[in-house]
C-alpha positions in Angstrom: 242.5 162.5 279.7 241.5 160.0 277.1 243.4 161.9 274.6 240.5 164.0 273.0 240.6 167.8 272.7 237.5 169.2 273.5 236.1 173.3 272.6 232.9 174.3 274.1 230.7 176.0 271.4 228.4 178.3 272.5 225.1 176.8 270.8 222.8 179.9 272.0 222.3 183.3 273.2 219.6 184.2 275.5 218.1 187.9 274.3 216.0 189.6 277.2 214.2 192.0 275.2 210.7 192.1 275.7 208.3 192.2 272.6 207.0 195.5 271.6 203.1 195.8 272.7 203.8 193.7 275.6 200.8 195.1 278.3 198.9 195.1 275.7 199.1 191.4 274.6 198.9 190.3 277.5 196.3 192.6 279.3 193.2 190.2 278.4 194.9 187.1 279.7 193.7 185.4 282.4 197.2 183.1 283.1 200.6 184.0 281.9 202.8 181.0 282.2 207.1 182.1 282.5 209.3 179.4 281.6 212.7 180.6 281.9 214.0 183.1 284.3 215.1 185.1 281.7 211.5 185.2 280.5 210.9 186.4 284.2 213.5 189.4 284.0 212.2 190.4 279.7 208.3 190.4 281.7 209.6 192.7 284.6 211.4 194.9 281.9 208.5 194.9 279.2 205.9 196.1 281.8 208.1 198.3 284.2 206.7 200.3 286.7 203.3 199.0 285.6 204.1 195.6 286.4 201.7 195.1 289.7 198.6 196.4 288.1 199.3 194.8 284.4 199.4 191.6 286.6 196.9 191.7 288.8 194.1 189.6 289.0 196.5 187.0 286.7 197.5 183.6 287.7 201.4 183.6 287.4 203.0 180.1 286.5 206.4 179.5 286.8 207.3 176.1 285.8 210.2 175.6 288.5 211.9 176.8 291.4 214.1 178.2 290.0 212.3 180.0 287.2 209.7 181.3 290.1 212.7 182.5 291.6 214.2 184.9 289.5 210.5 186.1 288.2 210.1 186.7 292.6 213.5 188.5 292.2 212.3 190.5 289.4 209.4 191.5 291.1 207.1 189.8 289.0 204.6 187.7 291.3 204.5 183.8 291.2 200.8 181.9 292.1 201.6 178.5 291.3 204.9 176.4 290.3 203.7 172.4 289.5 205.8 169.2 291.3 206.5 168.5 287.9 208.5 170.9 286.0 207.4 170.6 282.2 204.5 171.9 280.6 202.5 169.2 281.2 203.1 170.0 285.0 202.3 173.7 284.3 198.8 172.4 282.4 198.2 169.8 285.6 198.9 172.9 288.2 196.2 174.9 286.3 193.6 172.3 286.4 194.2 171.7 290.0 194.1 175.6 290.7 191.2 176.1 288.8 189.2 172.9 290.3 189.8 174.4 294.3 188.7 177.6 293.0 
């Protein structure tokens, strides 16, 4: 309205590929923390039908709502999501769930 033409540019492309080696990097860990909800959906597909043993045992953090979510949809399973939504939430979450127990 102002007189500007505007294009929208595509500035990224979200790739949900897991990693290669995937159970095994992450077999030792004691928290895995998922970010994004495609992050959720490249965990679900990395570990497949091994995904409920490969996590169990492991404090999930998802650091929203909405990430936990799509990782719930993708049948990952979600322990904690912080009140604060940044990684300094995530780290504050963990502390408090490690402190109760």
């Amino acid at each position: 309205g102002a007189g500007c033409a505007v294009e929208a540019v595509a500035a990224y492309a979200t790739v949900e590929d897991p990693p290669d080696g995937l159970p095994e990097a992450i077999r030792d860990a004691d928290v895995v923390i998922i970010a994004s909800g495609s992050a959720a959906r490249s965990l679900r597909r990395g570990l497949g039908d091994a995904t409920d043993s490969a996590l169990a045992g492991k404090t999930i953090v998802c650091i929203g709502p909405v990430t936990a979510d799509e990782a719930r949809h993708a049948g990952v399973p979600v322990t904690l999501v912080p009140h604060d939504f940044s990684m300094d939430g995530v780290i504050e979450a963990l502390v408090e769930h490690i402190d109760r127990g």
